[in-house]
N, C-alpha and C positions, 0 to 999 in steps of 0.2 A: 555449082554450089549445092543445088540440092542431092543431087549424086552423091556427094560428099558425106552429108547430113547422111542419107540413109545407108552410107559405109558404115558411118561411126555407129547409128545406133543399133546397127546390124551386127557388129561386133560386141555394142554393149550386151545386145540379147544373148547373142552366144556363149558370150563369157557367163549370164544366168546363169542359163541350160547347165553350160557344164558343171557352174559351181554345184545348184541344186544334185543335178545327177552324181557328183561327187561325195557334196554332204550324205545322200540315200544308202550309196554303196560304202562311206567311210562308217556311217552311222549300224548299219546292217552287221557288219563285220567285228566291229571290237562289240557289241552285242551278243554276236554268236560267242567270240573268243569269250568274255565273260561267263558263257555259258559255262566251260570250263576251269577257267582261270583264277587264281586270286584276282579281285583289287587290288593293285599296288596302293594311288592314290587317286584323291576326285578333286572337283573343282575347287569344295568346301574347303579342304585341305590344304589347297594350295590360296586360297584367300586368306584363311587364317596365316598360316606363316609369314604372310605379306602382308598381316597386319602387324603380326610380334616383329616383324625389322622396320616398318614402319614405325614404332613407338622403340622403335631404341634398344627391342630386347632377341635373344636367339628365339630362332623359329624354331617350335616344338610339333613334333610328331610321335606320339608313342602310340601303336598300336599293333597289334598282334592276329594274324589272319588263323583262325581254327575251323576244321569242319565243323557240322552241324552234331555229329557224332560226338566232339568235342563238347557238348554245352550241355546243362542240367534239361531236361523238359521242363522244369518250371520257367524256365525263362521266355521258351518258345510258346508255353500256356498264357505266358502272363501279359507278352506282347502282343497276340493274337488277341486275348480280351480287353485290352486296356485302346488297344490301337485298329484292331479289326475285326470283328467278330464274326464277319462274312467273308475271310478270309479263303476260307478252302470254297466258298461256292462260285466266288464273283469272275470274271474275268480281268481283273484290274481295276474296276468302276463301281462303286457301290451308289447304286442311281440315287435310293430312299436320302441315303446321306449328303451326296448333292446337291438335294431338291431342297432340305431342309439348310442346309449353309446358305445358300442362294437367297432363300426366305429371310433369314440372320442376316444376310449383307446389308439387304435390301430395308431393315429396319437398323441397321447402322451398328446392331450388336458384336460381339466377337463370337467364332463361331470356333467349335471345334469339333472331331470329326469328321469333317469335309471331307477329308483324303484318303486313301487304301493303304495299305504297308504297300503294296506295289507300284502306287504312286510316290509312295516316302521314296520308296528305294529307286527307282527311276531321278528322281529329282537328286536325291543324296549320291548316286554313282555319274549320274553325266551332267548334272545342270551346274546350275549358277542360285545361291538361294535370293530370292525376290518374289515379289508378289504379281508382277504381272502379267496379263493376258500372254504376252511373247512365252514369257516359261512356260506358264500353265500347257500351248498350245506343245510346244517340245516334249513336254513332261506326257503330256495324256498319246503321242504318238509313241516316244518311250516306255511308256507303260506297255502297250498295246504291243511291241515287238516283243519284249520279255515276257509277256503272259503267251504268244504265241509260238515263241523258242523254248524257253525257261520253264523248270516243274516248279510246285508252289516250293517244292521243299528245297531247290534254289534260290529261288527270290527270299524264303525267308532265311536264309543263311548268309545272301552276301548283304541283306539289311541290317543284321544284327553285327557281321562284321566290320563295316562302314560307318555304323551311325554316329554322332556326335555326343560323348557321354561326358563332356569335361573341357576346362581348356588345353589343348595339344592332345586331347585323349580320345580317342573311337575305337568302337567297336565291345560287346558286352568281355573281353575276354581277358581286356588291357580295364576295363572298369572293373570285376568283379576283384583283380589284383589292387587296383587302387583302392577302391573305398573297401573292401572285406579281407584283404591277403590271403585271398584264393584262389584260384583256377575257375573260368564259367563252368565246368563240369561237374563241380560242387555246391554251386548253390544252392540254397534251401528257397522253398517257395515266398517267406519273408523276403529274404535278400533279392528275389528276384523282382516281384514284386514293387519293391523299394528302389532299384532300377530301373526301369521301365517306367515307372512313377516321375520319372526327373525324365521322359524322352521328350516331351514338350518346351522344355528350356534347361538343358545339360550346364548351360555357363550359369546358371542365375540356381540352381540345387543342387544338391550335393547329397548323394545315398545314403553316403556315410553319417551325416547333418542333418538329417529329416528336419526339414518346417513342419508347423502342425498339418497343415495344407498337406504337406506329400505324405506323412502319416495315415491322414483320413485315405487317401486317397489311394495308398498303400493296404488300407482294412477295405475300401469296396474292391479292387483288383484281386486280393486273396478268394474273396467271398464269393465272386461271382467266376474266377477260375474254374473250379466245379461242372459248371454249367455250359462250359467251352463244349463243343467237339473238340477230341483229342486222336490225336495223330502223334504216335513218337519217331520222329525222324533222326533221334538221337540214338537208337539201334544200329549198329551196321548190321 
């Protein structure tokens, strides 16, 4: 009988090993491909449309994959200031920002902040959205692959084509057509601005709509634009 016992759970361990060993090398691999590859889709995406047939309605996906070449530089200004501003120095982690969320949690406030663009985009290309430790701990290992594979001016071009700008709608390219009937390679520093302004909650604002809230919010993103390091990645 106990022979037995330690078959079974000698097989349960094995099966671990190999799962983990599996997940490292499956995980490593569509990472590298990413390097080069569109997104086709992510998880977000695929939860969404499984909520729209869920509720009875067709599953929407519009989005449009463009280089970074492709997009105005106000846009890439505007994200970088609004969303990271330590962007081109960090590894993926912006510790100050952390440290200060942590302190917010811990008095039960909402924080914002907390996270890197290359956290956003880690979590926005492979996770699941949620709050807990489980993702956090996938999310900060994905980060950390992509910041050590990935150039910045990758990470920030599959975040900006990925993100969530609307319902059925991601990525700034498939949003600059909807709310301005433009191309992102034309937007003005406003528009972009006013963009980016709504990346906090895409389903609940609208660029085209400004609340006062995203207004204001839109005149400190302009203002402090300026003061960015700037980098054009929109050169070829």
């Amino acid at each position: 009988m106990k022979n037995k016992k330690r078959t079974f759970l000698g097989k349960i361990l094995r099966f671990i090993k190999r799962a983990i060993l599996a997940f490292f090398i499956l995980s490593i691999l569509t990472v590298l491909i990413y390097r080069f590859l569109p997104v086709v889709i992510t998880p977000l995406m695929v939860i969404r449309m499984g909520e729209h047939i869920f509720d009875g309605e067709s599953p929407k996906l519009n989005k449009v994959w463009v280089p970074i070449e492709e997009m105005s530089p106000n846009i890439v200004q505007a994200a970088i200031t609004a969303e990271d501003q330590n962007f081109h120095t960090h590894m993926g982690f912006d510790i100050k920002a952390m440290k200060k969320a942590f302190k917010q949690n811990k008095k039960g406030k909402k924080i914002k902040g907390g996270s890197t663009i290359s956290q956003q985009t880690a979590k926005n290309v492979f996770l699941w959205p949620s709050r807990s430790y489980v993702r956090k701990a996938f999310e900060g290992y994905f980060t950390l692959l992509m910041e050590l594979t990935w150039s910045k001016k990758r990470i920030m071009e599959v975040y900006l084509n990925v993100i969530e700008m609307g319902d059925g709608i991601y990525g700034v390219e498939m949003a600059a057509q909807k709310y301005f009937h433009k191309s992102a390679k034309k937007l003005t520093k406003g528009e972009s601005a006013l963009i980016v302004a709504c990346f906090p909650n895409p389903r609940r604002w609208n660029a085209s709509k400004p609340t006062g809230y995203i207004k204001r919010r839109q005149q400190w993103i302009m203002s402090n634009m300026g003061k960015m390091r700037r980098v054009d990645w929109t050169k070829k």
